[in-house]
C-alpha positions in Angstrom: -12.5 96.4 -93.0 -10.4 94.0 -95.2 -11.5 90.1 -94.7 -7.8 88.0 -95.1 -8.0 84.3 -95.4 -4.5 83.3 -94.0 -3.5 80.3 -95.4 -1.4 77.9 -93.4 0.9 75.9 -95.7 2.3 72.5 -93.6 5.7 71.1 -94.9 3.8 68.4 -97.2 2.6 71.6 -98.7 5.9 73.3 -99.1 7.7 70.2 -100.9 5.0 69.7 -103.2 5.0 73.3 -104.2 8.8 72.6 -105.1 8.0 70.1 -106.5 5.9 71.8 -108.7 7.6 75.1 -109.1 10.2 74.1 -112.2 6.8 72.8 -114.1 4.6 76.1 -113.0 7.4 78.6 -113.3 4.3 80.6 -114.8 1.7 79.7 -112.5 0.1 83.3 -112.9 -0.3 82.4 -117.1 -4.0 82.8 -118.1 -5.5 80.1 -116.6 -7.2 79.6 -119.7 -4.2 77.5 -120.3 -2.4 77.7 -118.0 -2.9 80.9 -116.5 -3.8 82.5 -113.1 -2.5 77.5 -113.8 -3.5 82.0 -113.3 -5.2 82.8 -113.3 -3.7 81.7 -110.4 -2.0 80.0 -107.7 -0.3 76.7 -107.5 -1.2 75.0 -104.0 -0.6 71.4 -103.2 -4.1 71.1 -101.3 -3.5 68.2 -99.6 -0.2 67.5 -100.3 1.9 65.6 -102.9 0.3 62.2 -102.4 -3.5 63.5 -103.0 -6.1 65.5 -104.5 -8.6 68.2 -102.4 -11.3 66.5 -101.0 -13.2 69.5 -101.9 -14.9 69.8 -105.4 -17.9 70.6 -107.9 -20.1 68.0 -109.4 -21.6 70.8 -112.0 -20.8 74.0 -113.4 -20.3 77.0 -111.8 -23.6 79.4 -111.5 -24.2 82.0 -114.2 -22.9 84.9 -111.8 -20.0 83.5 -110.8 -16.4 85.0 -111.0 -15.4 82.6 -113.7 -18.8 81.1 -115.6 -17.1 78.6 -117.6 -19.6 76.5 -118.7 -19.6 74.0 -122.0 -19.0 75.3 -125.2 -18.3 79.0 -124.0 -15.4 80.9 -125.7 -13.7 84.3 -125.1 -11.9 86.7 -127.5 -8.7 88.3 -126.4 -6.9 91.0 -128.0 -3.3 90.6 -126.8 -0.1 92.7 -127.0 3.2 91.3 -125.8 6.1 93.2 -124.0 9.4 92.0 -125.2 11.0 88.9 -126.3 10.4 86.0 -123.8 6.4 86.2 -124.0 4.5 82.9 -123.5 1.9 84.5 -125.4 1.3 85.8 -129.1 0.1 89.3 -130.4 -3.4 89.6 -132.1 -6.7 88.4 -131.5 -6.9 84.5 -129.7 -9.9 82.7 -128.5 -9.9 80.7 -124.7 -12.8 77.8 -125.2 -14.0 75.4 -123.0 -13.4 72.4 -125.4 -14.3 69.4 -122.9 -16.2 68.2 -120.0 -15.3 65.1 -118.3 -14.3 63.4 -114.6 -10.9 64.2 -114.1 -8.9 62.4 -110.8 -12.1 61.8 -108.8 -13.6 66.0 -110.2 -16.4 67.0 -112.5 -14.3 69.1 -114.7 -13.8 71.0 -117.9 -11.2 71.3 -120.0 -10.3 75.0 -121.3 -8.0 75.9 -124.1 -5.6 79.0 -123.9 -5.5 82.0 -125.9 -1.9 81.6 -125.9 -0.9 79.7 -128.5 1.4 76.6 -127.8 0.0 76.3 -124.3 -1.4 73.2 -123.4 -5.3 73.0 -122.4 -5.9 72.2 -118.4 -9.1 71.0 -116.9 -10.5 73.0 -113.5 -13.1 71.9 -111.2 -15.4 74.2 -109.6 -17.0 75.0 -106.0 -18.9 78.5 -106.6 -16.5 80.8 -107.2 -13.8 78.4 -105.9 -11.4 77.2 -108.8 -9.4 74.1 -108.9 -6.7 73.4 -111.7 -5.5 69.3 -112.6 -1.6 69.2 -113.0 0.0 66.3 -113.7 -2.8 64.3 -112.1 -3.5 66.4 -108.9 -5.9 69.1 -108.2 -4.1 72.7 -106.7 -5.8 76.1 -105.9 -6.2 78.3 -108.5 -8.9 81.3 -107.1 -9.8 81.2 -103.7 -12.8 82.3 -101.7 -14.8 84.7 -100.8 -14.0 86.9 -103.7 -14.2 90.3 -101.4 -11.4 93.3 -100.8 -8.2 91.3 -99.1 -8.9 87.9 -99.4 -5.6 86.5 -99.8 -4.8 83.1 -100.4 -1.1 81.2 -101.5 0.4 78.8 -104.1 2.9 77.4 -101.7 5.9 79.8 -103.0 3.5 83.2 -103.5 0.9 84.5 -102.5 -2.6 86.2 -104.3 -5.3 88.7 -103.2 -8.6 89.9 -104.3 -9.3 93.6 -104.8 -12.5 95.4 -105.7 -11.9 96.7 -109.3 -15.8 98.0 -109.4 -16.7 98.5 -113.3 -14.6 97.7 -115.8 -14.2 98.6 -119.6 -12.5 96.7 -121.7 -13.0 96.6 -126.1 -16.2 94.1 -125.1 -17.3 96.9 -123.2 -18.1 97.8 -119.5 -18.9 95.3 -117.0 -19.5 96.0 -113.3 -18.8 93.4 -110.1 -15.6 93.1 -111.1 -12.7 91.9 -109.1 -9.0 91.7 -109.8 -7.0 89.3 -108.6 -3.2 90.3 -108.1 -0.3 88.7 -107.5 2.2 90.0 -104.8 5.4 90.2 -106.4 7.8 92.7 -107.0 6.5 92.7 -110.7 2.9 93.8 -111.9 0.6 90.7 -112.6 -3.0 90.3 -112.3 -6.4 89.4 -113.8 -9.7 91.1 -113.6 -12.4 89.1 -113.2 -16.4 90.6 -113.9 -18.6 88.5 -112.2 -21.5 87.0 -115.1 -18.8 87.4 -117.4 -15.5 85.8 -116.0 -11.6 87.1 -117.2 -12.1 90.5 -119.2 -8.4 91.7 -118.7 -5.2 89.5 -118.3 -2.1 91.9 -117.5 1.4 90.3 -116.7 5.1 92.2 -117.3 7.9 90.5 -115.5 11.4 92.1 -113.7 13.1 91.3 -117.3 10.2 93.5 -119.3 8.4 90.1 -120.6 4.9 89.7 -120.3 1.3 90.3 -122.3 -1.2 92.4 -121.6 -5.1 90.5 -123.0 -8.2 92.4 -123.1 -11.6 90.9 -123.9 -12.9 91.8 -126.9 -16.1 89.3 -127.3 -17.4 86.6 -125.8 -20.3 83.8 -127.1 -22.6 84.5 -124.4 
């Protein structure tokens, strides 16, 4: 039986995620950028005046859905689909190049393997991921990571399904978990538990988009 988190979004909610929407008109973009800001959703926790109360004060554990720890890096190969990509072809590293307190969260900073796109810092809670924009904290991947957990970014909505094992150029991994947005486009991100993103997939209604595979890791 599916487990669905409904996710009540109050009007504070609602004007914040307008508020947001112009700056994360990409808010499914690898989060590590940007992505899922993908990775993934874009949810004004606690409205626009504050940041979540809820939060990590250390990394998250080695088997987690998204193990970013200091110093790690990934290695993507990436193809785009036509002109209006945010990302570029080849082969592009995601690093976690900082950790730090961040508005009140324990948090590290990750670079994207999409060049030109700025670095973000996310905070942590188990598999729980938080990403800082513009100085507050909104929901990127929700919890528990099982079949039909759905969760929203204030303007769309997100949902876990069980992807099983997964092989990518790194290899196969198993425990994975794809994470999909609900649009009338394809975009989603598999996530291998121990391992974190191995696949970033995203093609819009115009044909843009980029499709990232994992091709090494430092760990």
């Amino acid at each position: 039986m599916k487990s669905v988190v409904h996710v009540h979004i109050p009007v504070s909610a609602r004007v914040c995620a307008r508020v947001f929407a112009r700056g994360l008109a990409h808010a499914s973009i690898p989060h590590r950028s940007f992505l899922l800001a993908a990775a993934l959703g874009v949810l004004c926790i606690a409205g626009c005046g504050g940041a979540s109360s809820r939060g990590a004060a250390s990394p998250p554990p080695a088997d987690a859905i998204d193990p970013v720890a200091p110093h790690r890096a990934w290695t993507y190969d990436v193809s785009v689909f036509g002109p209006s990509s945010v990302c570029a072809p080849g082969r592009h590293d995601g690093k976690v190049t900082r950790e730090d307190v961040v508005d009140g969260k324990h948090a590290y900073e990750v670079a994207s393997f999409c060049p030109g796109m700025p670095s973000f810092f996310y905070a942590f809670d188990g598999d729980r991921v938080e990403l800082d924009y513009k100085g507050q904290w909104v929901l990127a991947l929700d919890t528990p990571v099982q079949e039909g957990t759905t969760w929203s970014n204030g303007a769309g909505s997100f949902t876990w399904h069980d992807a099983g094992k997964v092989t990518v150029p790194a290899g196969t991994f198993s425990q994975c978990w794809r994470a999909t947005e609900n649009a009338s486009f394809t975009a989603y991100t598999v996530f291998c538990r121990g391992v974190g993103a191995v696949r970033w997939y995203r093609k819009d209604e115009q044909g843009n988009g980029f499709d990232a595979q994992l091709v090494a890791k430092n760990f």
